[in-house]
C-alpha positions as CSV (number, residue, x, y, z in Angstrom):
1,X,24.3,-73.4,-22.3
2,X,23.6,-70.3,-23.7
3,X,25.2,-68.5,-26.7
4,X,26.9,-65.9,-24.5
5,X,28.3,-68.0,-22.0
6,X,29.8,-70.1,-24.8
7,X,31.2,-67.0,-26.5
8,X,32.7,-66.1,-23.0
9,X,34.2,-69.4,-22.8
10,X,35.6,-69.3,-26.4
11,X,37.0,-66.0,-26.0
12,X,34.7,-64.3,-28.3
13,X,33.5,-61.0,-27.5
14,X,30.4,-59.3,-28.2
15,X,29.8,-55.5,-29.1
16,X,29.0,-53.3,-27.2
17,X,25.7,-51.0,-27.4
18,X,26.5,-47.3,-27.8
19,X,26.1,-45.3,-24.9
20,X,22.6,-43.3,-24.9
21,X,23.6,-39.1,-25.6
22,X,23.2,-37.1,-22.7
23,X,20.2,-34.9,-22.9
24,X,21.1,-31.2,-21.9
25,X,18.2,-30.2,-19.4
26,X,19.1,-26.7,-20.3
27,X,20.3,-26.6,-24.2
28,X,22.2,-23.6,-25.1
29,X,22.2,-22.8,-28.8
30,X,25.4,-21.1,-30.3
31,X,23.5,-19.6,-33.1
32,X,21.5,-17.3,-30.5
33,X,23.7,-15.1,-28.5
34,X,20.5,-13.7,-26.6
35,X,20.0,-17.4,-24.9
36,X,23.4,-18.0,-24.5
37,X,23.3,-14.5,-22.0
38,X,27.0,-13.6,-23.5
39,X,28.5,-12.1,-26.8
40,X,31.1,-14.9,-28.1
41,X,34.7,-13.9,-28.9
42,X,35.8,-15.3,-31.9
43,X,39.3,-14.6,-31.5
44,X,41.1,-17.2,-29.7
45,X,44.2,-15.5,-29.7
46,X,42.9,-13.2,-27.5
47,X,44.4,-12.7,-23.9
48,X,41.7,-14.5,-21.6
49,X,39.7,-16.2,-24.3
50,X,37.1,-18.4,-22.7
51,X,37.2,-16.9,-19.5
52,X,34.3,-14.7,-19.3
53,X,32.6,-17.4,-20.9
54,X,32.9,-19.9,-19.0
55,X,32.4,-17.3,-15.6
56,X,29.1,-16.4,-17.3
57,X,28.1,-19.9,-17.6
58,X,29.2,-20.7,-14.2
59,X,27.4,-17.8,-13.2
60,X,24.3,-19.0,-15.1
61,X,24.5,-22.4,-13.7
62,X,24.2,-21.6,-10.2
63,X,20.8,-19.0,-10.5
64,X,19.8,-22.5,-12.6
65,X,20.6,-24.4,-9.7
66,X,19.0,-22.6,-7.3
67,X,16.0,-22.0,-8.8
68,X,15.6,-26.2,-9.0
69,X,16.9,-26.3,-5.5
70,X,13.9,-23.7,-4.7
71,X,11.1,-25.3,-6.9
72,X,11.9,-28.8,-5.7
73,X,11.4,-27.7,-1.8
74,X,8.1,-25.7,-3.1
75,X,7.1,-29.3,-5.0
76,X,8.3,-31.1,-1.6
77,X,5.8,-29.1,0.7
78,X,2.8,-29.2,-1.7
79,X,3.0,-32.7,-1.2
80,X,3.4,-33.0,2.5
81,X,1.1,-29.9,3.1
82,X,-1.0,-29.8,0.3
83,X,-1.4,-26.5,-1.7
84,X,-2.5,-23.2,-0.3
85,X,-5.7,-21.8,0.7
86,X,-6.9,-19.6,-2.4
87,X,-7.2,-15.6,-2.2
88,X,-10.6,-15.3,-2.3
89,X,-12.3,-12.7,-4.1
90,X,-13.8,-9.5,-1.9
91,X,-16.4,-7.6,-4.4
92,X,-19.9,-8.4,-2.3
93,X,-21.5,-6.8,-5.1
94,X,-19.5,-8.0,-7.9
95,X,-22.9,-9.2,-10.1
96,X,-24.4,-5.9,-10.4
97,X,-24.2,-4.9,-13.7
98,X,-24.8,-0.5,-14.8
99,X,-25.0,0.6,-18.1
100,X,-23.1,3.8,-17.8
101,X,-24.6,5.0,-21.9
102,X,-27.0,7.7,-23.0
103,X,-30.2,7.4,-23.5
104,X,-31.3,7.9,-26.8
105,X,-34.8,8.2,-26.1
106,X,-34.6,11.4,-24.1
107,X,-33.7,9.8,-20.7
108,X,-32.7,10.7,-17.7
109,X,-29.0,11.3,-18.5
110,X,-30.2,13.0,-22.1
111,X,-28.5,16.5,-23.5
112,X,-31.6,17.2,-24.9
113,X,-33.7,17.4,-21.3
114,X,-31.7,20.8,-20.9
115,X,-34.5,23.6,-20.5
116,X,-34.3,26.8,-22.7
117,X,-33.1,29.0,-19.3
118,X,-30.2,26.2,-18.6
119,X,-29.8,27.2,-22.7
120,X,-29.9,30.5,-22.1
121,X,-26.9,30.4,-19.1
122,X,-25.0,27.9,-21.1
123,X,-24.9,30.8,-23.8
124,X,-24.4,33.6,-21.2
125,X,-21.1,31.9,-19.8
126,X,-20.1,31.1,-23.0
127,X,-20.1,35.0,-24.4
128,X,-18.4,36.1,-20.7
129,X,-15.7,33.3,-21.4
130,X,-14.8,35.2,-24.9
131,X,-15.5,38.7,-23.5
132,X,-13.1,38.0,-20.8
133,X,-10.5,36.6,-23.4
134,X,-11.1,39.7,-25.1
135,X,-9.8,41.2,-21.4
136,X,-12.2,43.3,-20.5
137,X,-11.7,46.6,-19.3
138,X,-11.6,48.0,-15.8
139,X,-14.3,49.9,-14.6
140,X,-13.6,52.7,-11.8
141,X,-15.6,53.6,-9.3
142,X,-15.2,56.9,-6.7
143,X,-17.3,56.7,-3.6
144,X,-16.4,58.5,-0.7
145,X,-12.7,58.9,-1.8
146,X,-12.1,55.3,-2.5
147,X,-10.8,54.4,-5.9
148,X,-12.2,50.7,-6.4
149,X,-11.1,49.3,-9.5
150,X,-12.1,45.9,-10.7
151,X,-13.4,44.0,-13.8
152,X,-16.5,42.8,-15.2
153,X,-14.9,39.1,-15.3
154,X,-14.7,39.1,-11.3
155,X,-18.0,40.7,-10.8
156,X,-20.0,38.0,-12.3
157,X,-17.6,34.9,-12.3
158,X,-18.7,34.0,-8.6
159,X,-22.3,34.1,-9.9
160,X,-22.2,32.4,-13.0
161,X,-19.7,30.0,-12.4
162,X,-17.8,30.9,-16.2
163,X,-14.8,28.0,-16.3
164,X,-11.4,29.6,-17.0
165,X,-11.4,33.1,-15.8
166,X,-8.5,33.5,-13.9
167,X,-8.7,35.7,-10.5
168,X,-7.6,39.5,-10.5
169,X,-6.8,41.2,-7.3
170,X,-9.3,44.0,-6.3
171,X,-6.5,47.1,-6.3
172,X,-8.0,49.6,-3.4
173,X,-6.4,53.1,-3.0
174,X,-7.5,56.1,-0.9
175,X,-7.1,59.5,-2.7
176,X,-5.9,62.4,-0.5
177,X,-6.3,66.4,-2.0
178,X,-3.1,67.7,-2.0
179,X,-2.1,71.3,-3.1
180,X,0.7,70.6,-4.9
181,X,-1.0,67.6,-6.7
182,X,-2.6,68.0,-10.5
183,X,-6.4,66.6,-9.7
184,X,-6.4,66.0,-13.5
185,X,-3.8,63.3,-13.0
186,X,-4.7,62.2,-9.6
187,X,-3.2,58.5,-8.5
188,X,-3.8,56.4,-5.7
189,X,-0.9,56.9,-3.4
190,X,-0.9,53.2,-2.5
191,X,-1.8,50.2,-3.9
192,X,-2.8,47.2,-1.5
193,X,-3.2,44.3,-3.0
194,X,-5.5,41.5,-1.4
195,X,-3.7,38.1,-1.8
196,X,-5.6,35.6,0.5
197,X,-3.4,33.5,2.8
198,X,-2.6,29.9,2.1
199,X,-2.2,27.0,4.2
200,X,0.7,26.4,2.3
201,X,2.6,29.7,3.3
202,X,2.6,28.8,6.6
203,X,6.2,26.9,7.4
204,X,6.5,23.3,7.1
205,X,7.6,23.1,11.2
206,X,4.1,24.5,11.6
207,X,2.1,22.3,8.8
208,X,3.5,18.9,10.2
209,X,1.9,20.2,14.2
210,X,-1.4,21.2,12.4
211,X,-1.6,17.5,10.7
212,X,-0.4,15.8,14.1
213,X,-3.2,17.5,15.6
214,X,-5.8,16.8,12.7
215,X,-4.2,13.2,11.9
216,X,-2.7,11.7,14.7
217,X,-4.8,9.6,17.6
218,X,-3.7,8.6,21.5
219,X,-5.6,5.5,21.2
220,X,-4.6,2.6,18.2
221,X,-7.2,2.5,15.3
222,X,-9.2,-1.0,16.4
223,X,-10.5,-2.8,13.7
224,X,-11.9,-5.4,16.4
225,X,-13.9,-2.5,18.2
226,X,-13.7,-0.1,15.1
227,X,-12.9,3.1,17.5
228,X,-11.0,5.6,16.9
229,X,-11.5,5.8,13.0
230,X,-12.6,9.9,12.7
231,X,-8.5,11.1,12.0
232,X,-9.6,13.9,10.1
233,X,-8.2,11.9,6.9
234,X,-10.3,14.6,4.0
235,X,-7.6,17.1,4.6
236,X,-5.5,15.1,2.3
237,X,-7.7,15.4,-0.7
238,X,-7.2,19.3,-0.5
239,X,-4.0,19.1,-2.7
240,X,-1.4,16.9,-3.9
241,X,1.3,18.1,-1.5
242,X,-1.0,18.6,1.7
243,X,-1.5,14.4,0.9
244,X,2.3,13.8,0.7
245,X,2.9,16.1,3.5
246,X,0.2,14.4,5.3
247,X,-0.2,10.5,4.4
248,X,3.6,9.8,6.2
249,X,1.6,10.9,9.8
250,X,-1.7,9.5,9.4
251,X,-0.6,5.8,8.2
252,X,3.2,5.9,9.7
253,X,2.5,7.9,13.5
254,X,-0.9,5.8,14.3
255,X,-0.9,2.0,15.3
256,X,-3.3,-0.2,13.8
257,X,-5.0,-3.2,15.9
258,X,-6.0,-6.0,13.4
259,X,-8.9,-8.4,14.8
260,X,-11.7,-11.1,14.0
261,X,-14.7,-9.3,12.9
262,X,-17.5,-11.7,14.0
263,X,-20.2,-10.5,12.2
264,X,-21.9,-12.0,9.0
265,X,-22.3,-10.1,5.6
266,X,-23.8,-11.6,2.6
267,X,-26.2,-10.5,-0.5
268,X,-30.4,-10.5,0.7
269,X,-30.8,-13.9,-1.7
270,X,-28.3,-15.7,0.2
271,X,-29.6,-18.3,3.1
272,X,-26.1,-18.4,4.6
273,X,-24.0,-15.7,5.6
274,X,-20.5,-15.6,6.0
275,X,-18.6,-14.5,9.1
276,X,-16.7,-11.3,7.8
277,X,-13.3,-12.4,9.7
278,X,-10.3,-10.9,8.2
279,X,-11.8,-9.4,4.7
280,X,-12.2,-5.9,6.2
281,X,-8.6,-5.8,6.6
282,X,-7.4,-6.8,4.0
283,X,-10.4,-4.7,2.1
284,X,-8.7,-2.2,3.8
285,X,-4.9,-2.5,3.0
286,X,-5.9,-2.8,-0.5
287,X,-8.3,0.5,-0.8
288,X,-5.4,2.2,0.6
289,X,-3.0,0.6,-2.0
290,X,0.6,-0.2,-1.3
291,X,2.0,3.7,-1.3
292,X,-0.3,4.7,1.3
293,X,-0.1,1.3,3.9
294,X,4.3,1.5,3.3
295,X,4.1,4.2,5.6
296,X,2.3,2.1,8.2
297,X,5.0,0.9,11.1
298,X,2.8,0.2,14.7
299,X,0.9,-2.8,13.7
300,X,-0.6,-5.2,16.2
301,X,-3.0,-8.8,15.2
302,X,-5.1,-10.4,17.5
303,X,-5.8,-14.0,15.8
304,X,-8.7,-15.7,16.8
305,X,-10.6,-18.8,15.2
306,X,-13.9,-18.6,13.9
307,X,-16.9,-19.0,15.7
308,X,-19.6,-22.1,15.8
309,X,-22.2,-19.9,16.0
310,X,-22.1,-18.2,12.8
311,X,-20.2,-20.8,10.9
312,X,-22.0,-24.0,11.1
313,X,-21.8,-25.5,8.0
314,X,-17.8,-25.3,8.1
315,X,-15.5,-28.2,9.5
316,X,-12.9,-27.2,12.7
317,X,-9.8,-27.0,10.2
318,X,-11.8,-23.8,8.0
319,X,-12.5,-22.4,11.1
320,X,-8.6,-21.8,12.4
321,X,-7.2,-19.2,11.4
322,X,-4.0,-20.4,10.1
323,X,-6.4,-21.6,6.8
324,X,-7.7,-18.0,6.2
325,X,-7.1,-16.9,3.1
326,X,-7.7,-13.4,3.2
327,X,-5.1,-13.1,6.5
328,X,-2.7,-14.9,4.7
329,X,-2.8,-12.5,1.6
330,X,-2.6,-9.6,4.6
331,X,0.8,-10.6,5.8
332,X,2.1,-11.2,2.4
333,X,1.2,-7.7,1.6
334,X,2.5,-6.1,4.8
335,X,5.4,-8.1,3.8
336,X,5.8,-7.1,0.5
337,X,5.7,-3.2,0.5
338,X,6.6,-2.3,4.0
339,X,9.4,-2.6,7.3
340,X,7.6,-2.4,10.3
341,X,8.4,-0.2,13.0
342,X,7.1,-2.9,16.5
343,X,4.6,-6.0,15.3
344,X,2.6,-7.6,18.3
345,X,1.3,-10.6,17.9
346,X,-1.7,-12.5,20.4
347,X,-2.4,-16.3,18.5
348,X,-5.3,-16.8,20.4
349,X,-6.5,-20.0,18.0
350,X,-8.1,-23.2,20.2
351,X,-5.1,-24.8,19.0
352,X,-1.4,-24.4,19.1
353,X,0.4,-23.3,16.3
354,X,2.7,-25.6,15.2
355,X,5.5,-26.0,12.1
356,X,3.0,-28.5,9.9
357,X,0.6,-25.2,9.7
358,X,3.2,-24.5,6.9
359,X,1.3,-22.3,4.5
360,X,0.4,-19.7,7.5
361,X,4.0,-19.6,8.9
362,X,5.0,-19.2,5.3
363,X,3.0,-15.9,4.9
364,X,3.5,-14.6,8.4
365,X,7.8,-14.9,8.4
366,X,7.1,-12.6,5.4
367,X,6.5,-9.6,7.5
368,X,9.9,-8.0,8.6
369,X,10.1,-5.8,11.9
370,X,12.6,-3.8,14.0
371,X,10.7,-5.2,17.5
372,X,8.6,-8.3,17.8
373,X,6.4,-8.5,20.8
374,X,4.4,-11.8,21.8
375,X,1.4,-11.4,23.5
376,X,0.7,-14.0,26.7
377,X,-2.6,-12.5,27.5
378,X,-4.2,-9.7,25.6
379,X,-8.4,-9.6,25.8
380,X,-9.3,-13.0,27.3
381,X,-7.2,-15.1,25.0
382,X,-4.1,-17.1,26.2
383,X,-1.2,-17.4,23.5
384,X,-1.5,-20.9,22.3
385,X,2.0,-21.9,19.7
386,X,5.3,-24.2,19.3
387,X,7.9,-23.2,21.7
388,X,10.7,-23.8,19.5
389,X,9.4,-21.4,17.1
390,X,10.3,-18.1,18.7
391,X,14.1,-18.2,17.8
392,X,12.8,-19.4,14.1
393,X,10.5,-16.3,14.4
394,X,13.4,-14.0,15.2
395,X,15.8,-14.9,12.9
396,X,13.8,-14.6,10.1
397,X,11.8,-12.0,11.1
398,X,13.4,-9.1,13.1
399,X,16.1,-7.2,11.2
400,X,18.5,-4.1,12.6
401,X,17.7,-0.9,14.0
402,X,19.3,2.1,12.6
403,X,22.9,2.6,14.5
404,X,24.7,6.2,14.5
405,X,28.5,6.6,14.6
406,X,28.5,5.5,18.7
407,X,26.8,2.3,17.4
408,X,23.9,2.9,19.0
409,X,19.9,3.1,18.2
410,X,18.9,5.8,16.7
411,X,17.5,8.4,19.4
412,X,14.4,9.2,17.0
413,X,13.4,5.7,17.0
414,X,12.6,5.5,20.7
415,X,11.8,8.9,22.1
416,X,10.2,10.6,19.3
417,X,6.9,10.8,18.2
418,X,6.2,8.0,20.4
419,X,3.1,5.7,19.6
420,X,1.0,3.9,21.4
421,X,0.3,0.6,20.9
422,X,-3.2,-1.8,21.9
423,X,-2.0,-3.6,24.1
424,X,0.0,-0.2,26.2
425,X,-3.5,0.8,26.6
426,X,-5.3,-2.5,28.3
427,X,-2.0,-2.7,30.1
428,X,-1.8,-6.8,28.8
429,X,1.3,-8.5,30.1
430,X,3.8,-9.3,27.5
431,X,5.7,-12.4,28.0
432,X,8.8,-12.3,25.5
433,X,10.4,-8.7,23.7
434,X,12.4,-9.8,21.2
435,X,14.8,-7.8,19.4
436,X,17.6,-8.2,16.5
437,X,20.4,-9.6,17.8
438,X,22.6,-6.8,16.7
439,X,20.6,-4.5,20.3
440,X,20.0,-7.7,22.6
């Protein structure tokens, strides 16, 4: 018999081993107020002592809690689905390497390959720059009647080129002999001063038709077909407010049809090209930056698998499109700076998608849109995807129209400045609208 089953039956008892202390996953020390997110009240006789703290740290508790709850369903799917594709990187010609230095020994970017007549100008603008500092008389000039007065500065500014002379106006006034005028004090009766017009006096009414005109297409700009590209888009570097005037109609009152590129790009070396897929898209959206593409609001995808053809070495799985990369970081961008207006969507993969492709359905619910529009056949393809993920799609997905006071859509949203999409223009059916709940 063993020692503790004889203690038992003697009526001894043993003692007890102390309890382990509980180890605080989150430790809050009282001696730093700035981790502790609250300013202690030392007074306890204070009315409500202890309540804001213990809100606060209620308060705390739950973003705690729910940032576990959201990192343990994030560790959860990396293990069921594995961790996503990375972004990969889009510089083709990232390992050319220019030395943007002088030359010391005299070469082709040298100061000292200036000639003696460059010399010479150099020195002739700078002595017009102080002469015209000095502001230079006006010199007068009577031919046939016409008083012309002007300056030296403006004569020889458009030849020369001198940096900093700011323009006169050319003051042009008729004399007319009176009898009763003093010709020792003649004046010009009139002044008319010649102000050239700006694009920018014109009314804004008038500047937003002139950019529609210049900016705006009837046809979507294809990026599978890349028509439709020439919009006109170097009036916006004219001025600062002819681009923020502009931008809104070029990027917000012009759809854009993203497709599969199916050509190969690589550097000369390489024996194996690439297929160019979605790169050029999302080289796109990212030359543009995030200001420019938040105006963007008609936005169709086409998504199509890779070919055999010009991706041999690669296994079926790289070849879908739900492992791109590059489209993934696309709709996480759309997503991220940007409510669109109507997204139309055609997957047109070999196979269906379904809720294991997690990473892709991850990225694409990120896109939020006032009208989502499947595709059944758009360009050959046949919409191939889970049936029970349409409602998923809306719900997450599609948010609410603007309502006015007779709770109904706004009247700009549907009649005005209406664009037209790919898929208006092939005339491809589409199977399923589908709408926020708040207008079904």
């Amino acid at each position: 018999m063993s020692s503790r089953a004889k203690g038992r039956l003697s009526g001894a008892t043993l003692p007890t081993a102390p309890n382990p202390p509980s180890i605080d996953p989150y430790p809050l020390d009282d001696s730093d107020e700035s981790l502790c997110g609250y300013h202690y009240d030392y007074d306890s006789d204070a009315p409500g002592h202890g309540t804001t703290r213990k809100r606060k740290r209620g308060a705390q508790n739950k973003e705690e809690l729910e940032e576990a709850k959201r990192r343990r369903a994030e560790a959860r799917a990396e293990i069921r689905y594995g961790k996503p594709p990375p972004v990969p990187d889009l510089s083709d010609d990232g390992i050319v390497d220019y030395d943007q230095s002088e030359d010391e020994d005299n070469g082709l970017w040298s100061t000292k390959r200036a000639k003696p007549s460059t010399e010479a100008a150099i020195g002739v603008r700078k002595g017009l720059a102080e002469c015209h500092s000095s502001e230079l008389n006006s010199i007068s000039y009577d031919l046939a009647g016409i008083n012309l007065n002007v300056t030296l500065g403006d004569l020889l500014k458009s030849h020369l080129g001198v940096p900093g002379m700011a323009s006169t106006n050319v003051v042009l006034g008729r004399k007319i002999n009176h009898p009763h005028m003093d010709m020792a004090g003649d004046k010009p009766t009139s002044d008319i001063h010649v102000n050239k017009p700006s694009f920018l006096d014109l009314p804004p009414e008038v500047r937003v038709q002139i950019y529609r005109f210049a900016l705006r297409g009837e046809c979507a700009v294809d990026f599978g077909r890349r028509t439709n590209f020439s919009r006109s888009s170097a009036l916006l570097r004219t001025c600062k407010q002819v681009h923020e005037e502009g931008r809104g109609i070029l990027y917000g009152e012009n759809s854009f049809h993203f497709a599969r590129s199916s050509e190969v790009r690589g550097r000369y070396w390489e024996p194996d090209w690439k297929e160019i897929g979605y790169d050029d898209v999302r080289r796109f959206l990212e030359t543009i930056g995030p200001i420019n593409f938040s105006h963007i609001k008609y936005v169709s995808f086409l998504l199509t698998d890779a070919s055999v053809r010009n991706s041999p070495q690669t296994s079926i799985d790289e070849r879908r499109y739900v492992n791109d990369a590059s489209l993934q970081q696309v709709f996480r961008l759309i997503g991220a700076h940007t409510t669109l207006r109507k997204l139309a969507v055609m997957f047109g993969g070999r196979a269906k998608v379904v809720t294991a492709d997690y990473h892709f359905l991850k990225a694409f619910t990120e896109m939020k849109c006032h009208e989502f529009i499947l595709l059944g056949v758009f360009r050959g393809y046949t919409t191939k995807f889970q049936d029970n993920l349409r409602a998923r799609m809306q719900s997450v997905m599609v948010v609410p129209f603007e309502f006015d006071d007779k709770n109904q859509i706004h009247p700009k949203l549907i009649n005005k400045n209406r664009v037209s999409m790919v898929y208006e223009e092939a005339g491809a059916p589409c199977p399923g609208t589908y709408l926020s709940s708040m207008t079904t």
